[in-house]
N, C-alpha and C positions, 0 to 999 in steps of 0.2 A: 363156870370155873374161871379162876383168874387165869390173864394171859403170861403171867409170873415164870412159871415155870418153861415157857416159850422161849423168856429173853437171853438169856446165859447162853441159850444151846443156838439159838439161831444168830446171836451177837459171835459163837465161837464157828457155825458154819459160814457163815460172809467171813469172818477170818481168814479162814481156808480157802474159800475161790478167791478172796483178792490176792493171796499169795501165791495162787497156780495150783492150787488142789481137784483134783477131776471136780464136779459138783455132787454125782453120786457115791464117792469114794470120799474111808478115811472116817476117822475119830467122829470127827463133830458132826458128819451126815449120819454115822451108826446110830448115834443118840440122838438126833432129832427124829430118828425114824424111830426108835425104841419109844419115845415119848409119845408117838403121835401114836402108838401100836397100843399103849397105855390108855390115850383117852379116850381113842375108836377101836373098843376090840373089836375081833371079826365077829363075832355073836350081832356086833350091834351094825357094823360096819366091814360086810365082806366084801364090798364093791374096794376096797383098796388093800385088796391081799390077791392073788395069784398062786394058785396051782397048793393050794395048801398051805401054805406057808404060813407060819407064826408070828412073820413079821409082816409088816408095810409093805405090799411089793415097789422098791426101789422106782421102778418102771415109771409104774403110777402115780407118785409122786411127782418125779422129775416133767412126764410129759403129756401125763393129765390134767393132774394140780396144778402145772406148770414153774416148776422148782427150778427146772431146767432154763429157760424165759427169765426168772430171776436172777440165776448165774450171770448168764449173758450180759444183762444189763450191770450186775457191780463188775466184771471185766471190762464191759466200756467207762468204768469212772463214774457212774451213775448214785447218787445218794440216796440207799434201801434202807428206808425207818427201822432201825428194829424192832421198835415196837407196833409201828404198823404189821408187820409179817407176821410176829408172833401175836396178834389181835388174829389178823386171818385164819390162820390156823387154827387157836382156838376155836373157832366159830365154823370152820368146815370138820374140825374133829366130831365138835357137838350136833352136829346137824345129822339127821337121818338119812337113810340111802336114797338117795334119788331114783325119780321116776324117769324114765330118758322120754324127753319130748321133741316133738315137730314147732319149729317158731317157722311162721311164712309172713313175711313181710310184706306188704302191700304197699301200694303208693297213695290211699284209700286217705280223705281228709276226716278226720273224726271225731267228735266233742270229746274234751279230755274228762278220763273216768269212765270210759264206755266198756261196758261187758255185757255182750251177748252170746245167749249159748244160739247155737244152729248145727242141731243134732251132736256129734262127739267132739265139734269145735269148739271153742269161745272167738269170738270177736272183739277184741279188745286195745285198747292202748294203755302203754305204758310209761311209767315214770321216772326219770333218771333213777330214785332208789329203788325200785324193781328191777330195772337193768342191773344195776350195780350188784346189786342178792345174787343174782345166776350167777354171778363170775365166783370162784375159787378164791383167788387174791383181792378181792376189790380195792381195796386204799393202794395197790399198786398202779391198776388201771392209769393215772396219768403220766407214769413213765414207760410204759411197756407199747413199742409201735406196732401197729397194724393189729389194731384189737380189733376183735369180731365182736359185733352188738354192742359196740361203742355206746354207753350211755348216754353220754354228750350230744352225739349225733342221731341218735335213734328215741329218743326221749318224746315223746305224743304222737312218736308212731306207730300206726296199724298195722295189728297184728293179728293171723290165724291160728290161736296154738293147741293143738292133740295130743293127747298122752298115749304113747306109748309102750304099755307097760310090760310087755312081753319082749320088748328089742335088747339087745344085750347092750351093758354100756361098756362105755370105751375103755380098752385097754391099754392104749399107748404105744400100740403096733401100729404101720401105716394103714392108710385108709385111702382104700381109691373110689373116688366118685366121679363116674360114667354116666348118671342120666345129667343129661343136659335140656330134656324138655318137664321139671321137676309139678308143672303145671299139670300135666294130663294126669297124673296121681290123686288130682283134687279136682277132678271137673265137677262134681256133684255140689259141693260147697261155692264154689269157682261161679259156677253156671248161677244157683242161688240169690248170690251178689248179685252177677250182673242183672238180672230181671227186676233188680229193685231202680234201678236206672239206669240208659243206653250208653252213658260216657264209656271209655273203656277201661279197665282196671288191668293195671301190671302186679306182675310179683315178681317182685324185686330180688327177694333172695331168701334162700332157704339155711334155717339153724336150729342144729341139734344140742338140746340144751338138756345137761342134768346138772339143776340147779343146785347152786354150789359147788361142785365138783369140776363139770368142764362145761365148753360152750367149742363147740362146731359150725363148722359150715360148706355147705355145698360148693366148690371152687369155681364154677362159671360163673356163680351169682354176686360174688363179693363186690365187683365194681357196681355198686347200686347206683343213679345218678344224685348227684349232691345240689345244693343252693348255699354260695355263698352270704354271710352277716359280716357286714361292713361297718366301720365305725364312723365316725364323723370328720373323718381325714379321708377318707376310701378307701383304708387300708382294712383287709380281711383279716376278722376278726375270730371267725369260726365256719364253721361247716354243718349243714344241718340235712335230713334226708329230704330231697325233692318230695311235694306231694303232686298227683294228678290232680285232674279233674271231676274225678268221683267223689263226691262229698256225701255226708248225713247230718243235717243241722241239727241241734241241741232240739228244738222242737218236735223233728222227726223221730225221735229216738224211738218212741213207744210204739208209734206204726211201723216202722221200720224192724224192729225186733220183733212182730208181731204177722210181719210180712213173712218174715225169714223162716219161722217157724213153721209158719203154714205149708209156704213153699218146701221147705225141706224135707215134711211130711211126707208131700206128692212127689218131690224128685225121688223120695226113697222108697216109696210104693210102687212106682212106674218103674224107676230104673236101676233095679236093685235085685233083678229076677237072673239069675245065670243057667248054662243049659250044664246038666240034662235036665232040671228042674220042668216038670210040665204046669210050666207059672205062664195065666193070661196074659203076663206084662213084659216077656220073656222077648219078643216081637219088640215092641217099645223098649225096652233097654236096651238092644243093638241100635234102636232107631234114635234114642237121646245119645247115647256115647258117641254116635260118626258125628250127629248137629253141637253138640256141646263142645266136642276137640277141633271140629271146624271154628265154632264160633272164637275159643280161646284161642286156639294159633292166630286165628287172625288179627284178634282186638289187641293180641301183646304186640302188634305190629304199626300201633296205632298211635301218635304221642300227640301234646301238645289239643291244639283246638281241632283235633280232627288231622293233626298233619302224617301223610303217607308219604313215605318215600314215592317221587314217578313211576320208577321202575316196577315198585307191590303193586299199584292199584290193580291192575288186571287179575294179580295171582289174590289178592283178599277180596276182590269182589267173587272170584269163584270159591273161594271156599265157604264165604256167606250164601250163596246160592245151594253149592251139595250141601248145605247147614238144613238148608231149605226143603230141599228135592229130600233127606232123609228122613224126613219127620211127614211129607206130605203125601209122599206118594204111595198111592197103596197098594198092597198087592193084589189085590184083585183083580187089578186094572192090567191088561196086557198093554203090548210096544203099541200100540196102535194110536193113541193120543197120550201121551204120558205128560207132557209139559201143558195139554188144556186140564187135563185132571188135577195137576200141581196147582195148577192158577187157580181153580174153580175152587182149591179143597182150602189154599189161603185166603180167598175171598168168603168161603164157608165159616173162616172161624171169627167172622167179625156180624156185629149186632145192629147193624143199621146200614141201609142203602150208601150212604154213604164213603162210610168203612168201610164197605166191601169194594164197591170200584175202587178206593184210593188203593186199597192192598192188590185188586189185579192189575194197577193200572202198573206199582211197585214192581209186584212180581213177574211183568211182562217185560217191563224195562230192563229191569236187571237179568232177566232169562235171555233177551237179543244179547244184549254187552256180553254174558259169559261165554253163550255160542259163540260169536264172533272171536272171541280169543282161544277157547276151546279147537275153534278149527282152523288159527289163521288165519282169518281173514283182520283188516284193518278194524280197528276198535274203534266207535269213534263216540263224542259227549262223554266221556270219561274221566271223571273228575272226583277230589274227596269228597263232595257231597254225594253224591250216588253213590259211594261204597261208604259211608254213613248212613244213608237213609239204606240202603240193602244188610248193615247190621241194623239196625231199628228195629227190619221188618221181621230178620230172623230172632231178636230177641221178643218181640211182641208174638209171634206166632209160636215159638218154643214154647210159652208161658201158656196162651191157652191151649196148645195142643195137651199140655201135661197135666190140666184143668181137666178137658174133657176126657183124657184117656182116664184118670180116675176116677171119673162118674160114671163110663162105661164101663168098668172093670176089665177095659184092653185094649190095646191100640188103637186110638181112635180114625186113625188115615182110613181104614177098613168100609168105617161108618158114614166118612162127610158125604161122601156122594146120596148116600141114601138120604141126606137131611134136605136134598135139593127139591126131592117131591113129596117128604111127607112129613108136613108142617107136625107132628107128634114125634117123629124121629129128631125132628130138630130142636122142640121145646125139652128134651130128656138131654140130647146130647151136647147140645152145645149153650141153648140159649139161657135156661135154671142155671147147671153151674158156674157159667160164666158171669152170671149176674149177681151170683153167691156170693162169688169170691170174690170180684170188685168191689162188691160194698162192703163187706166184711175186712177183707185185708189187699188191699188195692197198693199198688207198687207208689214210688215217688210222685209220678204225673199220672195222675187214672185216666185210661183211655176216653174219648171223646163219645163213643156210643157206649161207655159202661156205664 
């Protein structure tokens, strides 16, 4: 439909707020809502009517659509297109009810055009005109301050995004947001990622998006970090989203989507068992959720080449350790050597003589340091490489512990011990599928005995 019938009615409501007219009140806001009720009935479009009502609800308009955000700006003086707004509108009239979804931003570097599903995710990047679709107004976008999913600025950034089709969308009442750790909601996908390479991966910020209609966001996450573009004076010329260190080369892509899937597989067969469920894997899914929330609290704590604030390195070297101790230690095993069992069962899950000392030698090292801090005593060789290489070891030992608890149909911590004496318990549990799944779908760097 032409945007014709827009221009009169939205050319006579900027009338009315530059003259001091409330923005929802009044002649020319009645008929811009009667028109918009005209081109989105509720049959096609109930997500912008309230409590029954026949019309528009007003609400919704002003502070979903953000009608209201456009007042604002013609009372600052600001020059609103007419025909820009009445294009928008058209185009959010015509468009069908949105699905409300999760966007999680990463700081992840990623060949532009990338879509990967991993399980009810996609992994993907997006493009200033993708950005620009989700917003309600878009040709407003570069008047309007403090835009959430900034086009401009988020444009070939990686993204995790979920549909969630059962959440209510927004109404234009306030909205309080209280989690503040929005990551442990996504440790399964979260975790996924990281086993494809040790750097560490942040998420940066969380946004709820019902495209075309509104764009949300979690308010501790808004200050994402930025990177300045300079021109050839060195004056700043723009602002762009920082990326980390995690990257996936254009070459990678096919392994790498193929890794993810696999994996996602196994995290969701392992740790996806809840009680009172009398699921094998019910054991292992308590024992991936403490190692997988250890691992992400720590690694968002991680920036740059490895760099750690002084003050963490103590407190993320032990949570890479309980990462460790929960996936290793078995129950079987009483207080009686608990930390040679832990060593022995990391040292079990590697394929070659060599592997296996380098991992006790790992897990020995880092088991002194966490005692030592654990009880007060003076810490000492304490450095970001050793709380680097103690996330390595927990992300390399999560990966095949969740290998072999799959092949054995349940918790495999139960099992390692037993693969010490009986070379057939070890060719079933640990040695076949580990050697399966390295050659088949092997992470960014394939281990050295795979």
């Amino acid at each position: 439909m032409s945007n014709s019938s827009f221009v009169p009615l939205v050319q006579a409501w900027i009338n009315d707020v530059t003259s001091g007219q409330p923005s929802g009140e009044g002649p020319a806001f009645d008929a811009l809502r009667d028109e918009v009720g005209r081109q989105a009935p509720p049959s096609r479009r109930p997500d912008l009517y309230q409590d029954d009502q026949t019309l528009p609800s007003a609400k919704v308009l002003l502070k979903v659509v953000g009608l209201a955000d456009v007042s604002r700006l013609i009372a600052s003086g600001a020059n609103v297109a007419v025909d820009d707004l009445a294009h928008d509108l058209t185009a959010m009239c015509a468009a069908p009810t949105p699905v409300r979804e999760t966007w999680l931003l990463l700081d992840a570097d990623l060949p532009a055009g990338t879509s990967v599903p991993i399980g009810p995710y996609t992994l993907r990047t997006a493009t200033r005109t993708d950005l620009s679709a989700l917003h309600p107004l878009p040709s407003l976008l570069p008047l309007l301050p403090n835009v959430r999913l900034h086009p401009d600025v988020l444009q070939r950034s990686a993204f995790l995004t979920i549909p969630r089709p059962t959440a209510p969308l927004t109404s234009g009442g306030l909205q309080l947001t209280l989690d503040t750790r929005p990551a442990l909601r996504h440790i399964e996908v979260l975790t996924t990622l990281m086993m494809w390479r040790h750097e560490p991966l942040h998420l940066d910020a969380v946004f709820h998006i019902e495209a075309g209609r509104h764009v949300g966001a979690s308010v501790p996450f808004e200050d994402f970090p930025l990177d300045a573009i300079f021109d050839n004076e060195g004056e700043v010329v723009a602002e762009v989203h920082q990326r980390g260190r995690y990257k996936v080369k254009q070459t990678e892509l096919t392994a790498f989507a193929a890794f993810c899937a696999r994996t996602w597989n196994i995290v969701d067969t392992v740790a996806s068992a809840t009680p009172p469920t009398p699921d094998p894997f019910r054991k292992a899914s308590r024992r991936f959720g403490a190692a997988a929330r250890h691992l992400i609290q720590a690694s968002s704590r991680t920036y740059g080449d490895d760099y750690i604030d002084d003050h963490e390195l103590d407190e993320l070297l032990l949570q890479y350790v309980i990462g460790l101790e929960a996936i290793l230690k078995g129950s079987k095993e009483r207080a009686r050597q608990p930390t040679v069992v832990i060593k022995q069962n990391a040292a079990t899950l590697r394929l070659d003589d060599h592997a296996r000392a380098a991992a006790y030698n790992t897990m020995s090292q880092s088991y002194n340091l966490r005692s030592a801090y654990a009880h007060g005593d003076e810490v000492k060789n304490l450095n970001e490489a050793a709380v680097a290489e103690a996330r390595g070891l927990l992300i390399d030992t999560l990966l095949r512990w969740l290998v072999t608890s799959e092949a054995l149909g349940a918790d495999a911590a139960d099992e390692l011990q037993r693969t010490l004496i009986n070379d057939d318990a070890r060719a079933a549990v640990v040695t076949r599928p580990l050697r399966t799944f390295f050659a088949s779908t092997p992470p960014a760097v394939r281990p050295a005995d795979a």
